[in-house]
N, C-alpha and C positions, 0 to 999 in steps of 0.2 A: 720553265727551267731557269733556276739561278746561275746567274756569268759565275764564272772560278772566280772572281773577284768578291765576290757576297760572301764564298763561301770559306773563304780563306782569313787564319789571323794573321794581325798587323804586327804584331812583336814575332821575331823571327831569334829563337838563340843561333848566336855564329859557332861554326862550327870548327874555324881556324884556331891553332894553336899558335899564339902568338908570341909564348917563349921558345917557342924551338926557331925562331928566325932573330926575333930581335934578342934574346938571351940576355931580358930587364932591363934595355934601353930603351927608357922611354919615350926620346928623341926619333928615335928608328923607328919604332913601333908607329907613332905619328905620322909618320913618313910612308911608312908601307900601308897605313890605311889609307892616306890620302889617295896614294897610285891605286890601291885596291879600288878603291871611289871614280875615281878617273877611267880605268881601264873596264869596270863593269857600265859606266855609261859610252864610251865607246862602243862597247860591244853592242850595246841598244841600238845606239848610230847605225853601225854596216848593220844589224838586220835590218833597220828602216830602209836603207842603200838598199839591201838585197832585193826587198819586197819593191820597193820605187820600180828596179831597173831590172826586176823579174830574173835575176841573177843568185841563186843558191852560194853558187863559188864565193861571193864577198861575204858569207856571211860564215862558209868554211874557213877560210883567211880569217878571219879577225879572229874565230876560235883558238885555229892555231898561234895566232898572235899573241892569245890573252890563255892562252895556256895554265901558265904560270900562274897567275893571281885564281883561275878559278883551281887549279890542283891544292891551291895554299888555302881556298877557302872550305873545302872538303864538305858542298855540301850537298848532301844526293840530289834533293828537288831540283836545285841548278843543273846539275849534272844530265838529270833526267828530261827537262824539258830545253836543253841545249839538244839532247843527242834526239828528241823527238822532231826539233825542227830541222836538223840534220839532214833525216829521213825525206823529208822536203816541206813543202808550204804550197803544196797544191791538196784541197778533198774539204771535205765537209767541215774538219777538225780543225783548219787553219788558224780560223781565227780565235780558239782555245788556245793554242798551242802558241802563238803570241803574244796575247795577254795574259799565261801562265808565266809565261817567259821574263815580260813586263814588269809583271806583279815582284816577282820573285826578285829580278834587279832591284826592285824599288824600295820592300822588305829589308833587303841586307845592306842597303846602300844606308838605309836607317840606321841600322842595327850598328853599323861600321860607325859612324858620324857619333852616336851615342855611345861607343868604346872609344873613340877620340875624345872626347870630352872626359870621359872620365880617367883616361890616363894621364 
């Protein structure tokens, strides 16, 4: 069986509307990918926390935390393998369900870095 990571592409289109926030300021725009960038590797961080210290709660917390940046990025796959490890990180599926997770931060962390660049 191939990992989700074989079988997944590496160009990810972002799904965030990025005139409805920065409303053609370019400077802001720059700005909010950066945090965008920032706060989706946090988020990688407290699951690693979670998983370390066998603790779900921190990794509820930091969702809540990063709320905002993922509602801004509007995009289902995140969406869906956030609310799957939610469910928890105990069974067979585990270690899918984190490298789905993984992947997908890693994907749009691109994606973002590559709309910084060209704004």
């Amino acid at each position: 069986m191939k990992s989700f990571l074989a079988t997944q592409q590496i160009n990810r289109p972002l799904f965030v509307d990025f005139d409805l926030y920065a409303e053609g300021d370019t400077e802001f725009k720059k700005e909010l990918i950066t945090h965008m960038i920032s706060n989706l590797v946090e988020l990688q961080q407290e699951l690693q926390a979670a998983i370390d210290q066998n603790d779900l709660k921190i990794f509820r917390a930091a969702c809540h935390k990063y709320h905002t940046t993922v509602s801004m990025l509007a995009d289902p796959g995140l969406d869906a393998a956030i609310d799957s490890i939610k469910e928890g990180i105990t069974g067979p599926d585990t270690e899918q369900k984190i490298e789905r997770f993984n992947f997908l931060c890693v994907v749009i962390i691109k994606s973002l870095e590559k709309e910084h660049l060209e704004s």
